[in-house]
C-alpha positions in Angstrom: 21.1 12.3 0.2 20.4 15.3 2.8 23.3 15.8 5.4 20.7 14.5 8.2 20.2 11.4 6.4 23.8 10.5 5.5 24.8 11.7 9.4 22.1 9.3 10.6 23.0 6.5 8.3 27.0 6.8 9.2 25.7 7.1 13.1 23.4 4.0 12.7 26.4 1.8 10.9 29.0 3.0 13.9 26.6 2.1 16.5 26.2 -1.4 15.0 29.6 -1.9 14.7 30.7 -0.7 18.4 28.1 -3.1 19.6 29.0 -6.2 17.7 33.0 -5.1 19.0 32.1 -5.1 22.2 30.1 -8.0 22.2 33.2 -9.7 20.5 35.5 -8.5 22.4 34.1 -9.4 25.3 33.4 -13.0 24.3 37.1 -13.2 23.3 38.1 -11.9 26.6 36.0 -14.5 28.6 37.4 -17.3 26.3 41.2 -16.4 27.0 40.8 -16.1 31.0 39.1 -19.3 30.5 35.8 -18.4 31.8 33.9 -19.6 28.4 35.1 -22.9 27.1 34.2 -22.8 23.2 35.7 -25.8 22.6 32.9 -28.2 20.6 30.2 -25.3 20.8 26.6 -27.1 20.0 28.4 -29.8 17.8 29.7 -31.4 21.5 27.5 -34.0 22.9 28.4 -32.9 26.3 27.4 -29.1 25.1 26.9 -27.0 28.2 25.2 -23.7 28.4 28.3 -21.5 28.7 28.8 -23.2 24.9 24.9 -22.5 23.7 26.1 -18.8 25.1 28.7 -18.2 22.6 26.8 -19.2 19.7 23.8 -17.0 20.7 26.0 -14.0 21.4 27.3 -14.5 17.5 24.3 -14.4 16.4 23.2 -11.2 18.3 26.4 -9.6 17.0 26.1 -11.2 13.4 22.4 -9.7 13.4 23.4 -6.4 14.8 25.9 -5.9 12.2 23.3 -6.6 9.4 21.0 -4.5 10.9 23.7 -1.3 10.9 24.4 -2.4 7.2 21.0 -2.8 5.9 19.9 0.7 7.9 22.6 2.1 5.5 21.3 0.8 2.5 17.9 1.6 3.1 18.8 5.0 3.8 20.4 5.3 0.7 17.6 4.2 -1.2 14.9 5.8 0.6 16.4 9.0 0.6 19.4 8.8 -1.9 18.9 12.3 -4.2 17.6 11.5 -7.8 19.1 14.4 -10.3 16.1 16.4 -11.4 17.3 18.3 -14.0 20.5 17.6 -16.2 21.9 19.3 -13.1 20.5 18.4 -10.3 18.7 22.0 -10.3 15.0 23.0 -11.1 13.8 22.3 -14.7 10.3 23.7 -15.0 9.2 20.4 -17.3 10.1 18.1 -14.8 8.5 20.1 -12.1 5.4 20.4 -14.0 5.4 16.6 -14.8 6.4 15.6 -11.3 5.2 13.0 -9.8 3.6 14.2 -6.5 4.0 11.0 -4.4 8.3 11.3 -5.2 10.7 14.1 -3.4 11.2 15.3 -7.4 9.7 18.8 -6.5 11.4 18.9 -3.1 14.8 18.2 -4.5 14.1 21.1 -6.8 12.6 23.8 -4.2 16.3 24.6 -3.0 17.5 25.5 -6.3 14.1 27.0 -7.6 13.8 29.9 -4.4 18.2 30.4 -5.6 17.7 31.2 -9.3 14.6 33.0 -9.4 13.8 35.9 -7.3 10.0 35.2 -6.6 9.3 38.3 -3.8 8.1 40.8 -6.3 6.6 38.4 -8.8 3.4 38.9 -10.1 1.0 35.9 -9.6 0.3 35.1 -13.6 4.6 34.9 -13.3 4.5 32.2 -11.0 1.9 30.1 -12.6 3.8 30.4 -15.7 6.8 29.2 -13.8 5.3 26.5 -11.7 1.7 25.9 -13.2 -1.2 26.1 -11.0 -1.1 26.0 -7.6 -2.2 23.0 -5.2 -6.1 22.7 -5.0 -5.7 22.2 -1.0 -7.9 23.1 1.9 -5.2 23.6 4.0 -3.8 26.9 4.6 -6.5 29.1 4.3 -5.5 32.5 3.7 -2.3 31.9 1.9 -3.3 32.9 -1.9 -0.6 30.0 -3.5 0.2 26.4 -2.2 2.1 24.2 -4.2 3.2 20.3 -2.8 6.6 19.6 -2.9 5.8 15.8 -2.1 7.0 13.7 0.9 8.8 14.8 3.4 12.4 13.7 3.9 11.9 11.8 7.1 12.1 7.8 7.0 8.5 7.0 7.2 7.4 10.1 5.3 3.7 10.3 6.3 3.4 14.5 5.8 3.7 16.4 2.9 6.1 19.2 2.4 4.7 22.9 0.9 5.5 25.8 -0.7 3.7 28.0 0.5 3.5 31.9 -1.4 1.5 34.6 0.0 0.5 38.2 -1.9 0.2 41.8 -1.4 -2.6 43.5 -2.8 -1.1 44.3 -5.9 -0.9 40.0 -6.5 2.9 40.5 -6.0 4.8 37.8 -3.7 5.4 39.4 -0.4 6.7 35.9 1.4 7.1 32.2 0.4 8.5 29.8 2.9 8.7 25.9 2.4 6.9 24.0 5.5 5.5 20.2 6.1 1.6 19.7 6.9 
């Protein structure tokens, strides 16, 4: 899980809770000045709205809370980090198998641009590192596209890209990593 996500994810889940503790607290507050008689709730037959109140507002905080706890969860799954390599790091077999519609490429791109040094590579070096590049129409001018897969955002809808570019002499003058 990225550092966004996770700050997101523990942002979402304090939220929540601060709501459904105010929300409590408040409800406690109105009981014990007696402004909210809870006494019976709905199981009264002389329930009055103040007592249909209390339940609703449990609910609203009971729901709240799930929603902070399953916006957690999701999170983690969604964009939990899957290990790559035996490491974690780029494994040129599992890059080349990657399955384009998973981050497996994107978790790998970090480690990949550490370890080798592609400005200065010739282009038959980086298609014996990475395979061939992306058949794409988008980009025109940059020589090498390869997809990393879907971005990390919740609802992934772009791609990202690593995108190389080459002198004259088919050596890698710049790569950068950007979404479409």
């Amino acid at each position: 899980m990225e550092l966004g996500d996770l700050l997101l994810s523990v942002g979402l889940l304090v939220l929540c809770l601060l709501v459904g503790g105010f929300l409590a607290t408040r409800i406690h507050l109105l009981v014990a000045k007696g402004e909210l008689d809870v006494r019976g709730a709905v199981y009264s037959r002389s329930a009055t709205p103040a007592r249909y109140w209390i339940v609703f507002v449990n609910a609203v905080v009971g729901a709240i809370m799930a929603f902070g706890i399953a916006a957690v969860v999701f999170t983690s799954l969604v964009t939990g980090g899957s290990q790559i390599g035996p490491d974690g790091g780029f494994d040129r077999d599992r890059w080349l198998k990657a399955d384009l519609g998973t981050r497996e490429r994107a978790d790998m791109v970090e480690d990949l641009l550490k370890t080798h040094s592609l400005r200065g590579m010739h282009r038959a070096e980086i298609v014996a590192l990475l395979g061939p590049p992306t058949l794409t129409d988008k980009w025109e001018g940059t020589e090498m596209r390869y997809v990393l897969g879907p971005d990390g955002s919740y609802t992934p809808i772009d791609n990202e890209w690593l995108l190389i570019e080459l002198d004259r002499q088919d050596r890698v003058a710049r790569y950068e990593v950007v979404p479409d």
